[in-house]
C-alpha positions as CSV (number, residue, x, y, z in Angstrom):
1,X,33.3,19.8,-18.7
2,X,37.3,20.8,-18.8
3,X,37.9,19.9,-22.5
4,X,41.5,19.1,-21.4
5,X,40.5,16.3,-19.6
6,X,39.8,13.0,-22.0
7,X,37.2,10.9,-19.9
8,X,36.0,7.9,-21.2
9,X,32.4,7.1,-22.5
10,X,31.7,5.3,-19.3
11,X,33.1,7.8,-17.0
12,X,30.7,10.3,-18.8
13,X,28.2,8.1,-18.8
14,X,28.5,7.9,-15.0
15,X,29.1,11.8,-13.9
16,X,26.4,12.3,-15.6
17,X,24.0,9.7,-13.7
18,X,25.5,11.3,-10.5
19,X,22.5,13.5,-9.4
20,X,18.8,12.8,-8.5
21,X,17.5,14.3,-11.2
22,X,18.3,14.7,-15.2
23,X,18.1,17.4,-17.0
24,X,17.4,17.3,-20.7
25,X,21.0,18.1,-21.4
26,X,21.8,14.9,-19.0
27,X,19.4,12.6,-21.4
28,X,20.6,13.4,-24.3
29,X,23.9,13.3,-23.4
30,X,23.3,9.7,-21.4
31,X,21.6,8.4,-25.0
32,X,24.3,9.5,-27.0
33,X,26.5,7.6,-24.7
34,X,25.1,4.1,-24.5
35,X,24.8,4.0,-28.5
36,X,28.4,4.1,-28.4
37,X,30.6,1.0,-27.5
38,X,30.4,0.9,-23.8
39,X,32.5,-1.0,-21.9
40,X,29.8,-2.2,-19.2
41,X,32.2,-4.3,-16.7
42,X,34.2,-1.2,-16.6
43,X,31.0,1.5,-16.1
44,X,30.2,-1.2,-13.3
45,X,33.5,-1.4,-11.7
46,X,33.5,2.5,-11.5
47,X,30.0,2.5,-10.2
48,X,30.7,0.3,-7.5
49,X,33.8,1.9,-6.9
50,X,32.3,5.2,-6.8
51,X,29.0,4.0,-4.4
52,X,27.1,4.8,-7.3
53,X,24.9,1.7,-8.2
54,X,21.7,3.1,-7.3
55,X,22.0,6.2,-8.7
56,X,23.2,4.4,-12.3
57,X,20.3,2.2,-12.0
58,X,17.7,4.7,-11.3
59,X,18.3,6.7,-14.1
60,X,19.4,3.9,-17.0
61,X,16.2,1.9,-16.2
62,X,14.5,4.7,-18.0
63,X,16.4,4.4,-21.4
64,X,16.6,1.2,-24.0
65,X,20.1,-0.3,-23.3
66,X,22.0,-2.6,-26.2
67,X,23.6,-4.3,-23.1
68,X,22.8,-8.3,-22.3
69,X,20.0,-8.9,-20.1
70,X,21.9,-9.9,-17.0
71,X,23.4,-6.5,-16.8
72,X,20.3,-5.0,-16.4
73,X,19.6,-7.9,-14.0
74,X,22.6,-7.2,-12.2
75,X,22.0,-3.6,-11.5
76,X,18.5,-4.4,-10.4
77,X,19.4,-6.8,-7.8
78,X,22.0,-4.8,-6.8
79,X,19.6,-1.6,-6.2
80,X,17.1,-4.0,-4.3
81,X,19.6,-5.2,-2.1
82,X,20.8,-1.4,-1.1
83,X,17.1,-0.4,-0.8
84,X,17.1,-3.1,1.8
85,X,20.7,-2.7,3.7
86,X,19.1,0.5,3.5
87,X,15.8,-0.1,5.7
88,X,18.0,-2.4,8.1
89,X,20.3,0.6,8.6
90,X,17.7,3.1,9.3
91,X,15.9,0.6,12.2
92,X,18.9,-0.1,13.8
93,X,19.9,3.4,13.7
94,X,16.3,4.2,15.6
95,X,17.1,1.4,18.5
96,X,20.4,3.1,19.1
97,X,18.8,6.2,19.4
98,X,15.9,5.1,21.5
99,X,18.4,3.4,23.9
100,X,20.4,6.7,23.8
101,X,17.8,8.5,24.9
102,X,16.5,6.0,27.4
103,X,20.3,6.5,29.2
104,X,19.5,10.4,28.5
105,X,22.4,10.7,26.2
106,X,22.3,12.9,23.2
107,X,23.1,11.1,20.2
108,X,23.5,12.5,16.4
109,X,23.4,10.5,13.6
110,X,25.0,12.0,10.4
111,X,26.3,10.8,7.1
112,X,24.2,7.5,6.4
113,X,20.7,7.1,5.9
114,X,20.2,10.6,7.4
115,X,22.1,12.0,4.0
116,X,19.6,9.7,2.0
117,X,16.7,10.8,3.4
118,X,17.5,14.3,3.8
119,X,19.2,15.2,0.5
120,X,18.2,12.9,-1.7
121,X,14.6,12.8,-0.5
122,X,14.8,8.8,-1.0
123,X,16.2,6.0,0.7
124,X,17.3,3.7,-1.8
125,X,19.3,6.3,-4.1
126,X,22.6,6.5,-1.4
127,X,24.9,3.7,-1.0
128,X,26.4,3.7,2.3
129,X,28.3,1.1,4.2
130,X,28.4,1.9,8.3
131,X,26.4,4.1,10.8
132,X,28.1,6.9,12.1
133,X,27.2,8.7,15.2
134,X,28.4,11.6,17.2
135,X,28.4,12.1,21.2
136,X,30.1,14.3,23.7
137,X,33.6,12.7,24.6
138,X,32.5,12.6,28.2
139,X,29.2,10.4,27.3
140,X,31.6,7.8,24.7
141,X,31.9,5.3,27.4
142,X,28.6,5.3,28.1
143,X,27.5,4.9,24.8
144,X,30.1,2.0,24.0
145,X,28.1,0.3,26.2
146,X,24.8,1.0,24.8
147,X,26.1,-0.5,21.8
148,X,28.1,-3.1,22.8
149,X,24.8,-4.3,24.3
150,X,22.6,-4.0,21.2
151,X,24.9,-6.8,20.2
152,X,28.0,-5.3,18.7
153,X,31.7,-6.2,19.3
154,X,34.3,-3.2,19.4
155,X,37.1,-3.6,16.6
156,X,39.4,-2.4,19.1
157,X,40.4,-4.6,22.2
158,X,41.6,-1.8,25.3
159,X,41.9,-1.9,29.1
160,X,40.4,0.6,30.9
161,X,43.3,2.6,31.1
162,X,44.2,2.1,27.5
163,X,40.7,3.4,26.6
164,X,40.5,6.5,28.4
165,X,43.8,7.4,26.7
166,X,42.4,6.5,23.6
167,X,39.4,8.7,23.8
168,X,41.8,11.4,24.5
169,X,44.0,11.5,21.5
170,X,41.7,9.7,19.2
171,X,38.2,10.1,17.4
172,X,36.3,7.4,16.8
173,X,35.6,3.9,17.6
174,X,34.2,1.0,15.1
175,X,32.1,-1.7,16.0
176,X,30.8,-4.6,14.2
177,X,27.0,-6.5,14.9
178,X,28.1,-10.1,13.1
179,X,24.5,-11.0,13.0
180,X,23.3,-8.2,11.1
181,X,26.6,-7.5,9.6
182,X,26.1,-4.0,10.3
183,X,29.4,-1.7,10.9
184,X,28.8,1.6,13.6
185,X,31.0,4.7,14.1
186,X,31.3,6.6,17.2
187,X,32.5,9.8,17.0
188,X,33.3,12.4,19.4
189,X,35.2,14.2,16.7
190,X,33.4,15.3,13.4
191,X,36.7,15.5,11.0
192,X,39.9,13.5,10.9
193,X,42.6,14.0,12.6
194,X,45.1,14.4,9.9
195,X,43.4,18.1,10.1
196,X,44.6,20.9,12.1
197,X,41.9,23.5,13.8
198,X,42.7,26.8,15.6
199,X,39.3,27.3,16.1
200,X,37.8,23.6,16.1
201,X,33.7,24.2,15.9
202,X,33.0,20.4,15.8
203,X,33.8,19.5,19.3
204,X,30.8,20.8,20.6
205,X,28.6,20.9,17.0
206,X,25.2,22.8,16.9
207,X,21.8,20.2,16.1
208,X,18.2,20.4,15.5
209,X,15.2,17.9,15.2
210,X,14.0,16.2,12.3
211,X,11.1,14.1,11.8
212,X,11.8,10.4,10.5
213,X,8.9,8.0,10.1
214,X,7.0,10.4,13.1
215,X,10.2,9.7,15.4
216,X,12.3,12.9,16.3
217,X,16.1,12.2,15.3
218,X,18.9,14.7,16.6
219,X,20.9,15.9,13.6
220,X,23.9,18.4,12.5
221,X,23.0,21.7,11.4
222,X,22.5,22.0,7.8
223,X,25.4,24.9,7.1
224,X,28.0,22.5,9.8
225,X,27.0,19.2,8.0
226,X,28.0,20.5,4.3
227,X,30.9,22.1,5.6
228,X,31.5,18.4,7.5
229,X,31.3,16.7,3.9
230,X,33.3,19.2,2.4
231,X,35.9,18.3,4.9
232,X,35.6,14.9,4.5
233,X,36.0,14.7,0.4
234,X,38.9,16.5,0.8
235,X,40.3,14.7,3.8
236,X,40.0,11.4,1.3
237,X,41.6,13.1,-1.9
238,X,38.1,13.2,-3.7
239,X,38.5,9.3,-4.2
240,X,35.3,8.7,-4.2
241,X,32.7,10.6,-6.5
242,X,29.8,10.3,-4.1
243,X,30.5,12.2,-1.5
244,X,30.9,14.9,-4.0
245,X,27.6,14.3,-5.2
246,X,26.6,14.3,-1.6
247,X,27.4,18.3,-1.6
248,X,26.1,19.0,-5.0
249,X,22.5,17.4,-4.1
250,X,22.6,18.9,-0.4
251,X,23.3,22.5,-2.5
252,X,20.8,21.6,-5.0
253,X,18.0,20.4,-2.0
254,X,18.7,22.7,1.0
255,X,18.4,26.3,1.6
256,X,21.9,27.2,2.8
257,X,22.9,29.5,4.8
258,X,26.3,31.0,2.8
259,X,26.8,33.8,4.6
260,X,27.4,31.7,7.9
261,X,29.1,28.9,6.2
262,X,31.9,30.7,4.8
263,X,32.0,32.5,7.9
264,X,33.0,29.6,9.9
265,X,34.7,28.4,7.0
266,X,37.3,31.3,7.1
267,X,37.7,30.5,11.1
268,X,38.6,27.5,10.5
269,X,40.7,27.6,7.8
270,X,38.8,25.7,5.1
271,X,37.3,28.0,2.7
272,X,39.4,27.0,-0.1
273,X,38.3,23.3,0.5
274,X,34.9,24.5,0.7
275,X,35.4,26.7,-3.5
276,X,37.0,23.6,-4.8
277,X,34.3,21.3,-3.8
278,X,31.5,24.0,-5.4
279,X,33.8,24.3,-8.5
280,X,34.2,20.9,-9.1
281,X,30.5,20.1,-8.2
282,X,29.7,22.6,-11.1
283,X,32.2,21.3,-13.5
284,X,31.9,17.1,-12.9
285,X,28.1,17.2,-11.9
286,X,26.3,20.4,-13.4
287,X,25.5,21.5,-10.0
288,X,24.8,25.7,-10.3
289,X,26.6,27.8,-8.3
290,X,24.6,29.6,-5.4
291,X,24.1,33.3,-6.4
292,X,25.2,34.1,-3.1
293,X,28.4,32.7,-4.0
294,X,28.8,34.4,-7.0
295,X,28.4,37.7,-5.8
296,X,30.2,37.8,-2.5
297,X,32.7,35.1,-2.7
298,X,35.8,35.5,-4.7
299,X,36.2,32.4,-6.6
300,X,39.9,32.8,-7.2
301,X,41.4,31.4,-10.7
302,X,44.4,30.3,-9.3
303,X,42.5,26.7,-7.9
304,X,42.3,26.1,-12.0
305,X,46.1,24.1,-11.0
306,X,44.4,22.1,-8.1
307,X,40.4,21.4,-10.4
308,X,43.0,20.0,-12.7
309,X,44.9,17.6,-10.7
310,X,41.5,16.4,-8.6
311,X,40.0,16.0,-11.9
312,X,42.8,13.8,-13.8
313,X,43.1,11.2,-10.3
314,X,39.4,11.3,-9.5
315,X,38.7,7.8,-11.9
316,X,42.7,6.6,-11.8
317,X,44.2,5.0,-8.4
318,X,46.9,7.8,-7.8
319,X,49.7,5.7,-5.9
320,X,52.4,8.7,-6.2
321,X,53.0,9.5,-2.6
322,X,54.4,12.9,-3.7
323,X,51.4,14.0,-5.8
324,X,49.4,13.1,-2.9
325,X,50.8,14.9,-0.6
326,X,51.2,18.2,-2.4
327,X,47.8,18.1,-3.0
328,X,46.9,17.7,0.6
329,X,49.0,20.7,1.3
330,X,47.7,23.2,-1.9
331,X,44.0,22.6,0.0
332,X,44.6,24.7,2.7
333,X,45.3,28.1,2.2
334,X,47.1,29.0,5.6
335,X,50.8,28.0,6.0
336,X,50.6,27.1,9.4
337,X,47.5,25.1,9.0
338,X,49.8,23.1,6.1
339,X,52.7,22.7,8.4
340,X,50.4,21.5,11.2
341,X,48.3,19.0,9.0
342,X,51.8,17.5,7.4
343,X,52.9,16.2,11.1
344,X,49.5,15.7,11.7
345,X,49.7,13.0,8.9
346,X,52.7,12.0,9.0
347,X,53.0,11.3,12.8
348,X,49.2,11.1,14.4
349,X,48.1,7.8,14.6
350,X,44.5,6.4,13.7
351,X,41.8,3.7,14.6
352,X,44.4,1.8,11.7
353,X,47.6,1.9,13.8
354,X,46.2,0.8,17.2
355,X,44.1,-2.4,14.9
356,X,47.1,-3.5,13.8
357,X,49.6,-3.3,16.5
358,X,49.2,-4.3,20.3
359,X,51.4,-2.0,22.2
360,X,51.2,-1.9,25.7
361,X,50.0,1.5,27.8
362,X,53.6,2.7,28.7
363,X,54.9,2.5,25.8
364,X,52.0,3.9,23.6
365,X,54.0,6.6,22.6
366,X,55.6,4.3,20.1
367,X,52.2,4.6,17.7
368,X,53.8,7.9,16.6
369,X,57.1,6.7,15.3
370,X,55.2,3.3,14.0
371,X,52.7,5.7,11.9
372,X,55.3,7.6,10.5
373,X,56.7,3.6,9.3
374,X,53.5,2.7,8.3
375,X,52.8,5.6,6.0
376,X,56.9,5.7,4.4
377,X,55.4,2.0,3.7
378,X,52.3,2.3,2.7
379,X,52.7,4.9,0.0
């Protein structure tokens, strides 16, 4: 790790927890750790914080802790309780599928369980908190009803008229089962819209079959999905350690095709995002870098500025507007692809903006200029 950044015991003790597996390094290093003075609430907050309970748990259940009893307790219960969220998830993620397919529309799950079971190899290691799902924008009505009759309420309350503009400027709608407490994403676009794409190769994403529990799910290529999660760190300022711990144990678990990864990475403009998120996986988690990589992909010293910055906000709430936003711009490496995401999030409203404002159809060109209010006032 960058000796130029001073993390605390805890946030040690945590990055290194953040993988499915220790190495002997990782041991010693998490033994040395808790024989210090560790500040427990605080490793908890961040773990939480992070989605990183289970992972903390797995691996510190393994070593004798001087930490009180209910602690341990504490992580226990919190472990068992994903493990079960967990189970729910996956069975209601199978009867929107089946009814999917009943109605002969082609569903893909991604993110979610999906990432537990196929990266991690184990349920009860990922904390999520929603399903997501992705369909054609031509079969989103169709499948709103689906789910609306599997017993979940939309978030969003829109005519029919309202909707179908919706579903043209927008990408997702959220829905909310009460009984099961269980939150679902539809998505008929893979990345965010504060993004700009010339060449935008999610619309119409490529799939194959994989075998859960002897049921055939629908899900995203391998080399689309980690250049998905890639996208989607970046997108959220690499708040959140998990989801880079997503691509370091997807790296660590999958055989990737590079060569067409950095292929469609370059069409689309992203291959910077995708070298940060492989240098910082090395750096923050250990994760080694694919030879591949190292032999045909320059892995240009000037994103030492950008590690840097990622590195000092990833465990502190950065609030500065300005810090954030330069940072959203140094990501992509071509200029009209900066100028374009800028407006993008400046002006493009979200899911957020239409929640929190009823405007009516003719005058829903007002969720631009109430956007750009929101955001002056939100950061």
């Amino acid at each position: 790790m960058d000796e130029l950044i001073n993390f605390r015991p805890e946030e040690e003790l945590l990055l290194n927890c953040c993988r499915t597996h220790l190495e002997e390094k990782n041991k010693r290093k998490i033994k040395s750790l808790i024989n210090t003075n560790i500040n427990w609430d605080y490793l908890l907050e961040l773990a939480s914080m992070h989605r990183l309970i289970p992972l903390l748990y797995w691996h510190l259940k393994s070593f004798d802790l001087n930490v009180e009893s209910h602690l341990l307790k504490m992580l226990k219960t919190s472990f068992e309780m994903n493990t079960n969220k967990n189970l729910l998830f996956l069975g209601e993620l199978f009867k929107i599928i089946e009814a999917a397919k009943i109605n002969k529309i082609n569903i893909i799950p991604f993110k979610g369980p999906i990432l537990a079971i196929l990266v991690y190899n184990n349920l009860s290691l990922r904390q999520f908190d929603d399903l997501d799902f992705f369909v054609h924008q031509n079969e989103v009505r169709a499948t709103k009803k689906i789910i609306n009759s599997s017993g979940y309420v939309s978030k969003l309350d829109l005519t029919k008229n309202e909707e179908k503009f919706y579903i043209k400027t927008q990408r997702e709608l959220k829905f909310y089962n009460p009984k099961k407490k269980i939150n679902i994403e539809l998505h008929w676009r893979l990345i965010g819209l504060s993004f700009f794409f010339k060449n935008d190769i999610f619309r119409n994403p490529a799939s194959h079959i994989l075998k859960i529990q002897n049921k055939e799910v629908s899900i995203l290529d391998n080399e689309l999905m980690f250049i998905l999660l890639c996208v989607h760190v970046a997108g959220h300022r690499w708040e959140r350690l998990n989801w880079l711990c997503d691509i370091s144990e997807m790296v660590k678990s999958q055989d990737l095709k590079w060569d067409l990864i950095f292929s469609k990475a370059e069409k689309l403009g992203v291959k910077r995002i995708l070298i940060l998120n492989l240098l910082l996986a090395n750096d923050l988690l250990g994760m080694e870098i694919p030879d591949y990589i190292k032999h045909n992909i320059n892995l240009n010293t000037k994103l030492n500025g950008i590690i840097f910055q990622i590195k000092q906000s990833i465990f502190r709430n950065e609030k500065n507007l300005y810090s954030k936003a330069t940072l959203r711009l140094k990501i992509r490496e071509r200029n009209i692809d900066k100028i374009m995401d800028f407006f993008r999030i400046i002006f493009l409203p979200t899911h957020k903006e239409y929640v929190s404002l009823k405007i009516p159809i003719s005058l829903f060109p007002l969720y631009y200029l109430y956007r750009f209010f929101k955001v002056i006032k939100d950061y």
